[in-house]
Backbone as JSON Lines, residues from 0, in Angstrom:
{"i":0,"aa":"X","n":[94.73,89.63,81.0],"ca":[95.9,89.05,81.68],"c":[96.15,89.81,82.97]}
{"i":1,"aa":"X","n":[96.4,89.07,84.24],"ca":[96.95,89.65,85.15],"c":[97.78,90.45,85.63]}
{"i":2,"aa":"X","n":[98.03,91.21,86.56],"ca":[99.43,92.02,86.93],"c":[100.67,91.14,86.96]}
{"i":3,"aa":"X","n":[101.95,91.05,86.31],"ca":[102.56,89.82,86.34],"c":[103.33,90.53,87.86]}
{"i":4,"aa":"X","n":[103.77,89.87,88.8],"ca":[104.32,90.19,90.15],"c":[105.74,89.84,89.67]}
{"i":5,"aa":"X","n":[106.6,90.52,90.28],"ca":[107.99,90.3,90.4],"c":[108.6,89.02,91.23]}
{"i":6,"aa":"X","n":[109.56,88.16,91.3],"ca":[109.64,86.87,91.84],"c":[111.43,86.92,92.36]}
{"i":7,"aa":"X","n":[111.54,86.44,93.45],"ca":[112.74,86.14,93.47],"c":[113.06,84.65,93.84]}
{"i":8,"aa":"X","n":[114.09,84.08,93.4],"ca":[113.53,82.58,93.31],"c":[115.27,82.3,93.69]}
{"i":9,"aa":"X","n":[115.4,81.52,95.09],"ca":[116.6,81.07,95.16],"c":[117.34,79.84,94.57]}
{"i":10,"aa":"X","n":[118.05,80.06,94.2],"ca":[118.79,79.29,93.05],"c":[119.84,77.65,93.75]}
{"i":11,"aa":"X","n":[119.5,77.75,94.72],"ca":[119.85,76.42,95.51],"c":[118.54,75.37,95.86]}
{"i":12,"aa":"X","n":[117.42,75.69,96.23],"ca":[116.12,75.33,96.55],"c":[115.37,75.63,95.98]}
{"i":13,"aa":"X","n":[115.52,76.53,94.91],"ca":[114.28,76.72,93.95],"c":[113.08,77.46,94.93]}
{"i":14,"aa":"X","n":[113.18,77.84,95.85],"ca":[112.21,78.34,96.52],"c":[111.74,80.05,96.12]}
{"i":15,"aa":"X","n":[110.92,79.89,95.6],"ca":[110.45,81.32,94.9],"c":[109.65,82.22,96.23]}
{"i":16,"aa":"X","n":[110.06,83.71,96.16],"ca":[109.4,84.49,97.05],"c":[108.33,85.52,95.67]}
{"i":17,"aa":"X","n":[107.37,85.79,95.41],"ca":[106.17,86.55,95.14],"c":[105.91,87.4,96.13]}
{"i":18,"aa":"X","n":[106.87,88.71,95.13],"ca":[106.54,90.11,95.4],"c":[105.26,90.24,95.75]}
{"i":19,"aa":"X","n":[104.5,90.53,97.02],"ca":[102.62,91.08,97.31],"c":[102.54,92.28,96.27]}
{"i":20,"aa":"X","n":[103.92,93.15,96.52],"ca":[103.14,94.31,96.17],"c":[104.52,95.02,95.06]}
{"i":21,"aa":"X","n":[104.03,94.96,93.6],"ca":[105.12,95.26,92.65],"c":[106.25,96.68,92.99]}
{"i":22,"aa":"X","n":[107.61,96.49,93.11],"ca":[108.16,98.15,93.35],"c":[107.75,98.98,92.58]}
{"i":23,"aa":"X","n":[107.79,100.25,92.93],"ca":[107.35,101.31,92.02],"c":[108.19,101.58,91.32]}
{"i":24,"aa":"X","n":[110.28,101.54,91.88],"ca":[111.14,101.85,91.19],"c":[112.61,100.97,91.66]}
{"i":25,"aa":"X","n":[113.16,100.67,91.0],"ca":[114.49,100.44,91.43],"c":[115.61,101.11,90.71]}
{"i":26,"aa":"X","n":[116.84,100.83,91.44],"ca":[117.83,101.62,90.65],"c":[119.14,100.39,90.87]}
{"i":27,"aa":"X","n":[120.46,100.94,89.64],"ca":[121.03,99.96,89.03],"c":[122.1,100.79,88.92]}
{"i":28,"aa":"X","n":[123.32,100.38,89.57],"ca":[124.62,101.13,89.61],"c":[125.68,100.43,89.11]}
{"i":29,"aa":"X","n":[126.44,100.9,88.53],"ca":[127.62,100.37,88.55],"c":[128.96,100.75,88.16]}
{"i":30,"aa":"X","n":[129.85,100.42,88.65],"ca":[131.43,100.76,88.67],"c":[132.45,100.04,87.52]}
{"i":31,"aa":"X","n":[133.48,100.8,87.27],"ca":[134.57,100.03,86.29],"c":[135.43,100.82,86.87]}
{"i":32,"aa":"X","n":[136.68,99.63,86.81],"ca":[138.02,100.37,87.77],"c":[138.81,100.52,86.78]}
{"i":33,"aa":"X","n":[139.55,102.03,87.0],"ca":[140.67,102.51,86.13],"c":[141.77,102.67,86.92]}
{"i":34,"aa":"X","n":[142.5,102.83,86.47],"ca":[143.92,102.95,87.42],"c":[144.88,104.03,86.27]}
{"i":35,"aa":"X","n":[145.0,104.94,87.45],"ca":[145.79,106.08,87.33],"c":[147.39,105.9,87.48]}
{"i":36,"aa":"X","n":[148.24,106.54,86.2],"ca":[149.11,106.3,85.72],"c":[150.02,107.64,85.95]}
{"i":37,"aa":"X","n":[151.1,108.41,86.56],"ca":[151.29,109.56,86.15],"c":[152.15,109.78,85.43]}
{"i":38,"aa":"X","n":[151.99,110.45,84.45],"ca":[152.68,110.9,83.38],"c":[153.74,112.23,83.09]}
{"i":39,"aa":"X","n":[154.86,112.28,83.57],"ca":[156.08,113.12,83.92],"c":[155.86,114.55,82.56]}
{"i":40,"aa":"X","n":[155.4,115.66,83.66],"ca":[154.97,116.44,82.59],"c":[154.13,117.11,82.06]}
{"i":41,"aa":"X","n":[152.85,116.25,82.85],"ca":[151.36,115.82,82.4],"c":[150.58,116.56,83.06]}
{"i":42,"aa":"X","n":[149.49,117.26,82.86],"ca":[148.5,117.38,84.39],"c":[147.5,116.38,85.1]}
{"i":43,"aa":"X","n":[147.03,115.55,83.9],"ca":[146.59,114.18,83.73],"c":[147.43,113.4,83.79]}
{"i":44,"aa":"X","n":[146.75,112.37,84.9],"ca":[147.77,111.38,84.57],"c":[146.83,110.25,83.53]}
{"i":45,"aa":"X","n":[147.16,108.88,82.51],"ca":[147.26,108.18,81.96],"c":[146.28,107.2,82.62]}
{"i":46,"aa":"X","n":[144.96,106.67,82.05],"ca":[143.87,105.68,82.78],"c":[144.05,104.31,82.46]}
{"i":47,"aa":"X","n":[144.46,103.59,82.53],"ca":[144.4,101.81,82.04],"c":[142.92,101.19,82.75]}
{"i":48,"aa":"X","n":[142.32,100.81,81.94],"ca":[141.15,100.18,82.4],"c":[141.19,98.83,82.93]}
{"i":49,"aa":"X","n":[140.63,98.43,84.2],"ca":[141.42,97.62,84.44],"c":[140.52,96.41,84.83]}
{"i":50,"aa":"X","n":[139.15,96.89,84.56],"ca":[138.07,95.91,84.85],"c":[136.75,96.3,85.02]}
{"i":51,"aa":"X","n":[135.72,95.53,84.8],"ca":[134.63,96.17,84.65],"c":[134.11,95.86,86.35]}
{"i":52,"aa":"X","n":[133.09,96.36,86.89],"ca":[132.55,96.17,88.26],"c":[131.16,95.1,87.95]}
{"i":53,"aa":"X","n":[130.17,94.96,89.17],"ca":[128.65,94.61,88.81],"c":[127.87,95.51,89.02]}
{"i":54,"aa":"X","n":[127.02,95.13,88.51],"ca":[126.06,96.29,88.68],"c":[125.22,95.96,89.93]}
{"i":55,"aa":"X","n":[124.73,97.11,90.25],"ca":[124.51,96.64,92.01],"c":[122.91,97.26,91.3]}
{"i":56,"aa":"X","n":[121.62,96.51,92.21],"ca":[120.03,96.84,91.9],"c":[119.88,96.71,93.43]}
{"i":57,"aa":"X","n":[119.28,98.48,93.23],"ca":[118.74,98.08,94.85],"c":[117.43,98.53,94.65]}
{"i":58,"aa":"X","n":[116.12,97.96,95.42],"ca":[114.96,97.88,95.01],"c":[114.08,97.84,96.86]}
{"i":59,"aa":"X","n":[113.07,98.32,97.02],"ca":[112.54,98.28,98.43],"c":[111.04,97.15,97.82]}
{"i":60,"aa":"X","n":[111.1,96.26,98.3],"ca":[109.55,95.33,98.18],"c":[109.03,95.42,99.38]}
{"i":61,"aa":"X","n":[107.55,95.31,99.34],"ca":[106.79,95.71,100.05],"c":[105.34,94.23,100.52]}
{"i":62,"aa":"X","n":[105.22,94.05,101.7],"ca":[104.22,92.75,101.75],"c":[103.65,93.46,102.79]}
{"i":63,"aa":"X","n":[102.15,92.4,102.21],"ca":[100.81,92.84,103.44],"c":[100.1,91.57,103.31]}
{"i":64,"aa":"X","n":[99.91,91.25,104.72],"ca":[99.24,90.12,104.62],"c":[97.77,90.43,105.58]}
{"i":65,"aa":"X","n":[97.94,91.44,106.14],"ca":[96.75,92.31,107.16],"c":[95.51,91.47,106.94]}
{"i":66,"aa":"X","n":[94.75,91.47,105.42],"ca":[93.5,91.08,105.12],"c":[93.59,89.29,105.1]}
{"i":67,"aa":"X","n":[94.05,88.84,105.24],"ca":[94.31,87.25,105.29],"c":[94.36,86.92,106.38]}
{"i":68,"aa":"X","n":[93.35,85.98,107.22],"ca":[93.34,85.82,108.55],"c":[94.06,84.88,109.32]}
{"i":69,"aa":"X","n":[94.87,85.21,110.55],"ca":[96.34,84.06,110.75],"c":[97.13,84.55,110.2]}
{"i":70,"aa":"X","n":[97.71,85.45,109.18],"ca":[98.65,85.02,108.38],"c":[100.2,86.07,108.82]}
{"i":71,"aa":"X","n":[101.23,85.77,108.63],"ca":[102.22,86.45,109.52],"c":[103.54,87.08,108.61]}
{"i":72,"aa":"X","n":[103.77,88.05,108.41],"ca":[104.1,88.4,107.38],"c":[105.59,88.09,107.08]}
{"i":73,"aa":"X","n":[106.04,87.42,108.32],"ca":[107.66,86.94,108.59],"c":[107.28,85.68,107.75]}
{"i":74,"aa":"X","n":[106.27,85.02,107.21],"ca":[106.59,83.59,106.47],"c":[106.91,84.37,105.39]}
{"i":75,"aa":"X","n":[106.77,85.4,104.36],"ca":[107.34,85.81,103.06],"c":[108.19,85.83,103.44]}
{"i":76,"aa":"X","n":[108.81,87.28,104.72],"ca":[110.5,87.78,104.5],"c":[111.26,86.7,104.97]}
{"i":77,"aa":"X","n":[111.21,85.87,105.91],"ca":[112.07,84.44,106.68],"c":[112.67,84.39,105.06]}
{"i":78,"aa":"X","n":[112.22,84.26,104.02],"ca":[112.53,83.61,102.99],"c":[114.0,83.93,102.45]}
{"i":79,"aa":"X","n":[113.64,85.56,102.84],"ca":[114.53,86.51,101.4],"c":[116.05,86.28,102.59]}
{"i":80,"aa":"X","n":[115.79,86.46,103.93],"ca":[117.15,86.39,104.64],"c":[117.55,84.35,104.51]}
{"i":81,"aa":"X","n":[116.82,83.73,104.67],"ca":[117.23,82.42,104.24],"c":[117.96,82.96,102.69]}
{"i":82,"aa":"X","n":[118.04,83.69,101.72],"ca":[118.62,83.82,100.67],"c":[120.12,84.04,100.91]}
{"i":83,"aa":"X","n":[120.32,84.86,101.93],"ca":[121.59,85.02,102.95],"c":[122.26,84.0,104.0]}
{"i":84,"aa":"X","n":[121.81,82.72,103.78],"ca":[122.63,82.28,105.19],"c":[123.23,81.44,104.28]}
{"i":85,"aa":"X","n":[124.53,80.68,104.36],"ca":[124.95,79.84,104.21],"c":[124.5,78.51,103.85]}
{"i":86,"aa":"X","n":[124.87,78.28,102.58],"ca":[124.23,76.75,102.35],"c":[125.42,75.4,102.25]}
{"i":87,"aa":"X","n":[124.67,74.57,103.42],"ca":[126.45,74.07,103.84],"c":[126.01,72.78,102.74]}
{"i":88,"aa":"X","n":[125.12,72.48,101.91],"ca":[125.61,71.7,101.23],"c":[125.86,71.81,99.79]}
{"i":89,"aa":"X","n":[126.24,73.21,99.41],"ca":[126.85,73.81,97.99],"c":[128.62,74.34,99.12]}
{"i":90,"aa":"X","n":[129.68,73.49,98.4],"ca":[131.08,73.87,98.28],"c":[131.45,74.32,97.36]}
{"i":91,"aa":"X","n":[132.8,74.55,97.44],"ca":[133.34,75.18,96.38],"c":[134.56,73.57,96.24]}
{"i":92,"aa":"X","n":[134.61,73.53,95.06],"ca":[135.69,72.3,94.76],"c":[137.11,72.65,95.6]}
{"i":93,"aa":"X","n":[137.45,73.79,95.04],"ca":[138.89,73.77,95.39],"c":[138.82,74.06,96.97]}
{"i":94,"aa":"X","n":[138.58,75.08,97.43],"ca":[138.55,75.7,98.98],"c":[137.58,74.81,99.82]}
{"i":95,"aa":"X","n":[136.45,73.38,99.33],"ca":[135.72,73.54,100.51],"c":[134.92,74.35,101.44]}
{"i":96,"aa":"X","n":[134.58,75.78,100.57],"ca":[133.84,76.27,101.72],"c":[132.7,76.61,100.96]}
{"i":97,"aa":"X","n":[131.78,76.68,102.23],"ca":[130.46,76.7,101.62],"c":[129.87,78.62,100.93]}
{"i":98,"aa":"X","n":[129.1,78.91,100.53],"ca":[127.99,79.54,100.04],"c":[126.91,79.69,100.18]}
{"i":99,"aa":"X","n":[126.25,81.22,100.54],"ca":[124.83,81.42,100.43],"c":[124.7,80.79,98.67]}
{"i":100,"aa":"X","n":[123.52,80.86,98.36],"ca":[123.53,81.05,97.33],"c":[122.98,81.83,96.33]}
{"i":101,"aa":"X","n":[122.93,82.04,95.33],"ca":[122.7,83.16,94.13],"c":[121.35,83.03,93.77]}
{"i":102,"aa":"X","n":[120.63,84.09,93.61],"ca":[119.22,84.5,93.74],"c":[119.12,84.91,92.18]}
{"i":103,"aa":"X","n":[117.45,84.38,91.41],"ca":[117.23,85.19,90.22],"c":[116.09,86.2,90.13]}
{"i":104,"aa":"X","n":[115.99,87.12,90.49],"ca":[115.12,88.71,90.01],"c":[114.18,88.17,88.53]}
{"i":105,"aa":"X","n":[113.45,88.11,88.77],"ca":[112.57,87.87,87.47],"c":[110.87,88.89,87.6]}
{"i":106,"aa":"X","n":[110.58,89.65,86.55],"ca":[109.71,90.32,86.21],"c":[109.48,90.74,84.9]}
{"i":107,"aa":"X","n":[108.27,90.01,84.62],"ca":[107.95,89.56,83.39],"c":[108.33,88.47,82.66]}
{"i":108,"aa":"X","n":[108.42,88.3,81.36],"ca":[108.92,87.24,80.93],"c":[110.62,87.68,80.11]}
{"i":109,"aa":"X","n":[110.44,89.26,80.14],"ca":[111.79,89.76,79.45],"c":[112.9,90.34,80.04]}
{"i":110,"aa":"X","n":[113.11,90.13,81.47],"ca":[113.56,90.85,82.15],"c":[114.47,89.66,83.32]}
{"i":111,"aa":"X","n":[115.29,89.73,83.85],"ca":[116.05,88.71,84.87],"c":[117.4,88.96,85.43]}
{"i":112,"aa":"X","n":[117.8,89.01,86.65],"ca":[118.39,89.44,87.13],"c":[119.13,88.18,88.02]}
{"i":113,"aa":"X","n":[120.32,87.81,87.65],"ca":[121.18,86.51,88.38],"c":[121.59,87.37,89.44]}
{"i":114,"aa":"X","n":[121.96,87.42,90.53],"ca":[123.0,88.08,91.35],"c":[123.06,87.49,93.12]}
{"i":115,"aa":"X","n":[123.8,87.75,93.47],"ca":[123.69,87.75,95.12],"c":[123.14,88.84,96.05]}
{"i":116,"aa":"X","n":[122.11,88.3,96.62],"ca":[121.59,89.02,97.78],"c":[122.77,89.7,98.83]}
{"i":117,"aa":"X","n":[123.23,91.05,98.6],"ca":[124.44,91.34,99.68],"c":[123.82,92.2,100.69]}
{"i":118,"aa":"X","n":[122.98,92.66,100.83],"ca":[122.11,93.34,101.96],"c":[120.12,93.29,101.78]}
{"i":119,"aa":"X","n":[120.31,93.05,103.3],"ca":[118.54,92.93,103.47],"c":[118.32,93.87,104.79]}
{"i":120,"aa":"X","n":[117.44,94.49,104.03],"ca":[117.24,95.66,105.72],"c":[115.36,95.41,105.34]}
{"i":121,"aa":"X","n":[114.78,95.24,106.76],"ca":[113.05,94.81,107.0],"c":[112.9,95.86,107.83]}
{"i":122,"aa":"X","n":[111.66,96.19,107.7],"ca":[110.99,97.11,108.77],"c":[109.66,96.58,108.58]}
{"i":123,"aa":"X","n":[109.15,95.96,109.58],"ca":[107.99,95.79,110.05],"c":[106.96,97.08,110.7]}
{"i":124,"aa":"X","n":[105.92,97.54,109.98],"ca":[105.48,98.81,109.83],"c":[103.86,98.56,110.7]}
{"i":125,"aa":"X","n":[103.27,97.18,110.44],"ca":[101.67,97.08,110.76],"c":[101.82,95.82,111.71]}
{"i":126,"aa":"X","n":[101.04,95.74,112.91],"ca":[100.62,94.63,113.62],"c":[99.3,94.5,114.06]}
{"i":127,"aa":"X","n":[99.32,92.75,114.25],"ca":[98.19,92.7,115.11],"c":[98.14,92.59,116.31]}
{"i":128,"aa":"X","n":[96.63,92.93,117.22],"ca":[96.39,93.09,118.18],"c":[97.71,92.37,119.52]}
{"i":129,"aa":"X","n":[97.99,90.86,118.67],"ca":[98.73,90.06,119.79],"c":[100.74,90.4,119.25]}
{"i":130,"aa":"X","n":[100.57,91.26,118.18],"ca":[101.91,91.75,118.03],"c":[102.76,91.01,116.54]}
{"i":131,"aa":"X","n":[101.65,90.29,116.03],"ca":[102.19,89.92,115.2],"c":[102.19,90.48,114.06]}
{"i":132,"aa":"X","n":[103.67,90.9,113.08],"ca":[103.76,91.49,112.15],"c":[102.76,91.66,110.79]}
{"i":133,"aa":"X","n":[101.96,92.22,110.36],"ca":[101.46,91.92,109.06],"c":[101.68,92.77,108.2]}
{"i":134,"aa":"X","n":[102.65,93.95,107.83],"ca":[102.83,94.67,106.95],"c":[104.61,95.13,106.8]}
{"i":135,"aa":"X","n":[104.88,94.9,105.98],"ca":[106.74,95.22,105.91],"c":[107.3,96.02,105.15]}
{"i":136,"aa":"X","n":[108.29,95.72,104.99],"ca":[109.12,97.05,103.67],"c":[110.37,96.16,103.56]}
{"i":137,"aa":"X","n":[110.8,95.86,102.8],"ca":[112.35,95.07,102.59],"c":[112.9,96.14,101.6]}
{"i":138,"aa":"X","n":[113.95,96.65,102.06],"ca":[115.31,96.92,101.29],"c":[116.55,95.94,100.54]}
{"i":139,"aa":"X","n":[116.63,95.75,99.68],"ca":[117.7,94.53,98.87],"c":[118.25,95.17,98.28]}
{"i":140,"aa":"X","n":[119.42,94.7,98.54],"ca":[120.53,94.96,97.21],"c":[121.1,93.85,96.78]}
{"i":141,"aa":"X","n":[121.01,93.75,95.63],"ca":[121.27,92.7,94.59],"c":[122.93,92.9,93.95]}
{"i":142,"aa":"X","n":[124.35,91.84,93.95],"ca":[125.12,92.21,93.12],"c":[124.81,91.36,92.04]}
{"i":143,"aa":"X","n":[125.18,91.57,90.73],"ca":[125.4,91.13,89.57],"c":[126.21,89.92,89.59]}
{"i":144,"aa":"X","n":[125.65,89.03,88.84],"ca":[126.39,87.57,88.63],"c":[126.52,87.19,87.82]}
{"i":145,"aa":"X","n":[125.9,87.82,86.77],"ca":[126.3,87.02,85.53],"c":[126.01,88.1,84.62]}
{"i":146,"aa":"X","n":[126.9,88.42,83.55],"ca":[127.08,89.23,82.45],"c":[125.77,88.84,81.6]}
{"i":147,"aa":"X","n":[124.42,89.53,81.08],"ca":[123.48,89.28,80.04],"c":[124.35,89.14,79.17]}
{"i":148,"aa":"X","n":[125.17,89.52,78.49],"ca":[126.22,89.5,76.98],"c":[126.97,88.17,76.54]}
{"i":149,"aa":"X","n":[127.02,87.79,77.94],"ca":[127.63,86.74,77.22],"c":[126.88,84.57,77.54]}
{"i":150,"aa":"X","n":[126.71,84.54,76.54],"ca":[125.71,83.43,77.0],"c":[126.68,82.41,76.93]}
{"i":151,"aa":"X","n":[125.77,81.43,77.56],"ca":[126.29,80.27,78.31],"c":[125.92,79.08,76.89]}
{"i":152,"aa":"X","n":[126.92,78.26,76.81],"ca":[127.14,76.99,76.15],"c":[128.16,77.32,74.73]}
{"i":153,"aa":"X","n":[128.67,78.13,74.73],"ca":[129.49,78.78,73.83],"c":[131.04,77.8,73.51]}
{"i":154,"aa":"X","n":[131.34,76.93,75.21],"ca":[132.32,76.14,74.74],"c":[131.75,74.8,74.66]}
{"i":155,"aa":"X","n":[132.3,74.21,73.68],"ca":[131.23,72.63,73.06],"c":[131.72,71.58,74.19]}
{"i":156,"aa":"X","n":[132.52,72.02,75.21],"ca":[132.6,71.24,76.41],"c":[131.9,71.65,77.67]}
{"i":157,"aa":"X","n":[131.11,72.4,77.24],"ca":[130.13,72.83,78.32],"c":[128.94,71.65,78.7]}
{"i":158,"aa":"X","n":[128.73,70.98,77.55],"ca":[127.33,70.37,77.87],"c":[127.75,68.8,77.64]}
{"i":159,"aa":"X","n":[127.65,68.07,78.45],"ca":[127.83,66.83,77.93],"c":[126.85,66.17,76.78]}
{"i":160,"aa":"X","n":[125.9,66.36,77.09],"ca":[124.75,65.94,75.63],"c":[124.54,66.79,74.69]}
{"i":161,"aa":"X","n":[124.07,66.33,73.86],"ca":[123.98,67.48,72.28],"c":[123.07,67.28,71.81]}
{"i":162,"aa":"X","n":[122.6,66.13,72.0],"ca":[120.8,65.61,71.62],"c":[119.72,66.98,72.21]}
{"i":163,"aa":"X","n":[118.64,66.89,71.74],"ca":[117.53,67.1,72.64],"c":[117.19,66.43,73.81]}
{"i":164,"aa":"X","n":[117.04,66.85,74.95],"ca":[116.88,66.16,75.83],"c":[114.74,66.32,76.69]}
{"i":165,"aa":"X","n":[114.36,66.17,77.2],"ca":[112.9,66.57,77.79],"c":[113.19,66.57,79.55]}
{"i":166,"aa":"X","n":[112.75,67.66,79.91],"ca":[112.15,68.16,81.12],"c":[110.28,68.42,81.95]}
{"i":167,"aa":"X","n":[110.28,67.79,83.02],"ca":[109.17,68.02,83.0],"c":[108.78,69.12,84.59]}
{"i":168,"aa":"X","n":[108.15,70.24,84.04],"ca":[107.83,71.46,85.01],"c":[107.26,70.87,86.25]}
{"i":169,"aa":"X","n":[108.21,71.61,87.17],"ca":[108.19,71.68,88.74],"c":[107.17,72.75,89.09]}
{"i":170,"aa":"X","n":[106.71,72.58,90.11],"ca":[105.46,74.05,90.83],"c":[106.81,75.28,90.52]}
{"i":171,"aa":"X","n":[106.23,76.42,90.64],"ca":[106.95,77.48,90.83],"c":[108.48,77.63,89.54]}
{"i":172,"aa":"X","n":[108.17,76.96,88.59],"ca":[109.11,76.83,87.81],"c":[108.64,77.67,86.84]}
{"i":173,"aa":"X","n":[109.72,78.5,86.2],"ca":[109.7,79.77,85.0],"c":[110.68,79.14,84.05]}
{"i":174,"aa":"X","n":[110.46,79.66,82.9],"ca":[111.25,79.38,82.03],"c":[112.73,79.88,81.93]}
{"i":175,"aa":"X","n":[112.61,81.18,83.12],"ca":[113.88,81.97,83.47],"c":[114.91,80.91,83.82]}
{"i":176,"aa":"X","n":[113.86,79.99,84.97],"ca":[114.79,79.55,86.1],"c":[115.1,78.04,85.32]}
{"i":177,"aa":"X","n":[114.42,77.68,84.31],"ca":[114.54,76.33,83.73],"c":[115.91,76.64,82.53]}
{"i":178,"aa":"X","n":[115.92,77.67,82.0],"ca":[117.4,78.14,80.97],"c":[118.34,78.16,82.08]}
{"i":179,"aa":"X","n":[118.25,78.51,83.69],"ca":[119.1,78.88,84.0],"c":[119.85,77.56,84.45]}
{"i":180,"aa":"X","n":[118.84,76.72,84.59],"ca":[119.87,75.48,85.13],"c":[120.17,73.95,83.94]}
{"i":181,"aa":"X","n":[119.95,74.74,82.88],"ca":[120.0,73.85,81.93],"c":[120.74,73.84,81.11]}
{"i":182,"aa":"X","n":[121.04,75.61,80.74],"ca":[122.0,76.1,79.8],"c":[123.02,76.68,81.13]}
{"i":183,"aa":"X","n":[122.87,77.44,82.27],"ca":[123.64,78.28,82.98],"c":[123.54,79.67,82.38]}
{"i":184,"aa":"X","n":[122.35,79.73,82.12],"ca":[121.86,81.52,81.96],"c":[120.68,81.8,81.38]}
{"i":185,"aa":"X","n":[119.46,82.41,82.44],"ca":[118.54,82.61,82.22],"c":[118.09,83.32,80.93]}
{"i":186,"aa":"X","n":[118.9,84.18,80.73],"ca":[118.66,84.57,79.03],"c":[118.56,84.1,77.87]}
{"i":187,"aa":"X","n":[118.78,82.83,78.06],"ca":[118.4,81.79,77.17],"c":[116.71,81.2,76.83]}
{"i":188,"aa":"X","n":[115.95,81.62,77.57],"ca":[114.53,81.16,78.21],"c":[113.61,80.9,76.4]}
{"i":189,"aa":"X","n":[114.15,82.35,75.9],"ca":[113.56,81.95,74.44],"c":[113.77,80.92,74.15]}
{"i":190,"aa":"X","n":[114.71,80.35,73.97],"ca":[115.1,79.29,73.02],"c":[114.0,77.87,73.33]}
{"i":191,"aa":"X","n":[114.21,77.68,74.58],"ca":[112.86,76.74,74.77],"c":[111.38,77.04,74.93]}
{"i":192,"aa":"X","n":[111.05,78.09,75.25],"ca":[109.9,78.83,74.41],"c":[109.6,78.44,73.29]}
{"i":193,"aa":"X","n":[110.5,78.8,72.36],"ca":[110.36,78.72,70.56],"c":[110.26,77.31,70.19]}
{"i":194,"aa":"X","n":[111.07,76.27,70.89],"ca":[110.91,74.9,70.53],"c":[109.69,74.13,71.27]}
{"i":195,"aa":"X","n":[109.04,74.58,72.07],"ca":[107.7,74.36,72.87],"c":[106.52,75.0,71.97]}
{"i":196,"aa":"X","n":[106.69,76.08,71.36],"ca":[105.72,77.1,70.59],"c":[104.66,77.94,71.99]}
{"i":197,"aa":"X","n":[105.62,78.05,72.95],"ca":[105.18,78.63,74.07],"c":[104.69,80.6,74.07]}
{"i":198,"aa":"X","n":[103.32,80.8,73.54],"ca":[103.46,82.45,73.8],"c":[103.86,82.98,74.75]}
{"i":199,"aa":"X","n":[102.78,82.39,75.9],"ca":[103.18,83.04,77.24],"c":[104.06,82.47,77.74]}
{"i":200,"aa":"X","n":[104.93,82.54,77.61],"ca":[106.21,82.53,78.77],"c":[105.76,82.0,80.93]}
{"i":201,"aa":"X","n":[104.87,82.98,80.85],"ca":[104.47,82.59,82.26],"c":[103.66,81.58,82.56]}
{"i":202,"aa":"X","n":[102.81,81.02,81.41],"ca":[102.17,80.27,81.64],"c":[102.0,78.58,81.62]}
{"i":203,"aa":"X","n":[103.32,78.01,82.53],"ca":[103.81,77.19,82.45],"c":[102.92,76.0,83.63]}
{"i":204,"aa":"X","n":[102.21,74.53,83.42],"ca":[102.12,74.12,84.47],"c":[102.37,73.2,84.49]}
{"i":205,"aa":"X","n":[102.7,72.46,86.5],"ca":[103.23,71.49,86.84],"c":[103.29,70.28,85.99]}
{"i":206,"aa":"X","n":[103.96,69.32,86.14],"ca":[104.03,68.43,85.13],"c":[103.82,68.51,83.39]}
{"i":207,"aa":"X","n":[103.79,69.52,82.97],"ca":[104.23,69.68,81.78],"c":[105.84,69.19,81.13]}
{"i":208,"aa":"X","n":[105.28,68.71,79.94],"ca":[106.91,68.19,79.52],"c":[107.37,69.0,79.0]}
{"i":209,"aa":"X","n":[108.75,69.53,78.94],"ca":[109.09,70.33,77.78],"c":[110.32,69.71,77.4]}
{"i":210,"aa":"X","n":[110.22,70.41,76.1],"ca":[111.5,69.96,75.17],"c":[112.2,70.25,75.65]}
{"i":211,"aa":"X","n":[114.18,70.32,75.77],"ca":[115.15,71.07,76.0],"c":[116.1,70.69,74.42]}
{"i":212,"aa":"X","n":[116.35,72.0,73.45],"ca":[117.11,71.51,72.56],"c":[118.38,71.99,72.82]}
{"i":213,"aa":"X","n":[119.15,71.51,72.02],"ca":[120.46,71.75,72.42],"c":[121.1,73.12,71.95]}
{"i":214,"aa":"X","n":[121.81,73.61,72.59],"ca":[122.37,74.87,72.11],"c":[123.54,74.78,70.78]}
{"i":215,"aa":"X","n":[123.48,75.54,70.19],"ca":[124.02,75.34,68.51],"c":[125.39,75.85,68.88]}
């Protein structure tokens, strides 16, 4: 089996970017706000917890397109800042205003990351002769969008159907990104796996039908 590559796949267009070159490391932060209370008396004052934060993943990916002839290494990154601009035809009901939209981190078949792209820093490192870029470095930071803990279809007015329903696989489609718009959370991906009798997870192709069963 192959090196599986890391993917980021925007969640408005479905347009998947393929990591060239896997990170070596990322890191994963996150905050919960307390609020300080003082207590007459005290040397401490009193913490009320007052909310949890996201977890922020910041990760540097890396592309080379050097050995591929023509090829320009701004067609990968164009992608990841298109992940950042405004998509004027996702609103918001109440306010009317529009949204970038929300990106999914996927590596491997056990692993997925919902969140918003909130910073992109590029450095173009290698060129060719006529100046055109072929080697980069992207910096991302990812916020958190969706809690792994708590899964999606939990209220029985979530889904209008209850039947089984069938889907049939798009290019560039994962099972990540098929739970995510079916149930509203990629962590679901087993479940249609198991009703497909799917091992590999990655090895999904175009026009394939798959089951979708309903969430219990």
């Amino acid at each position: 089996m192959g090196l599986t590559k890391a993917t980021l796949t925007n969640l408005d267009t479905h347009e998947k970017v393929e990591v060239l070159f896997n990170p070596t490391q990322y890191a994963i932060k996150k905050d919960n706000q307390w609020q300080a209370k003082p207590v007459v008396g005290k040397n401490v004052p009193k913490l009320d917890f007052t909310g949890g934060g996201s977890r922020i993943l910041t990760m540097e990916l890396f592309f080379d397109v050097y050995e591929t002839k023509g090829a320009d290494v701004r067609d990968h990154v164009n992608k990841l800042f298109d992940m950042q601009m405004i998509n004027e035809h996702k609103k918001n009901a109440s306010t009317k205003r529009s949204r970038p939209p929300l990106v999914l981190l996927q590596w491997g078949p056990n692993w997925t990351f919902k969140a918003a792209l909130t910073s992109l820093n590029c450095t173009y490192t290698l060129f060719r002769e006529d100046g055109t870029p072929v080697r980069a470095k992207a910096s991302v930071t990812l916020q958190e969008a969706e809690d792994d803990k708590e899964k999606a279809g939990t209220n029985p007015t979530s889904f209008a159907e209850l039947g089984r329903r069938s889907r049939q696989v798009r290019p560039h489609d994962s099972l990540a990104l098929i739970a995510h718009e079916e149930y509203g959370s990629p962590t679901l991906w087993r479940r249609i796996a198991e009703d497909n009798n799917i091992d590999d997870p990655l090895d999904l192709k175009p026009g394939q039908i798959l089951s979708i069963p309903a969430l219990s």
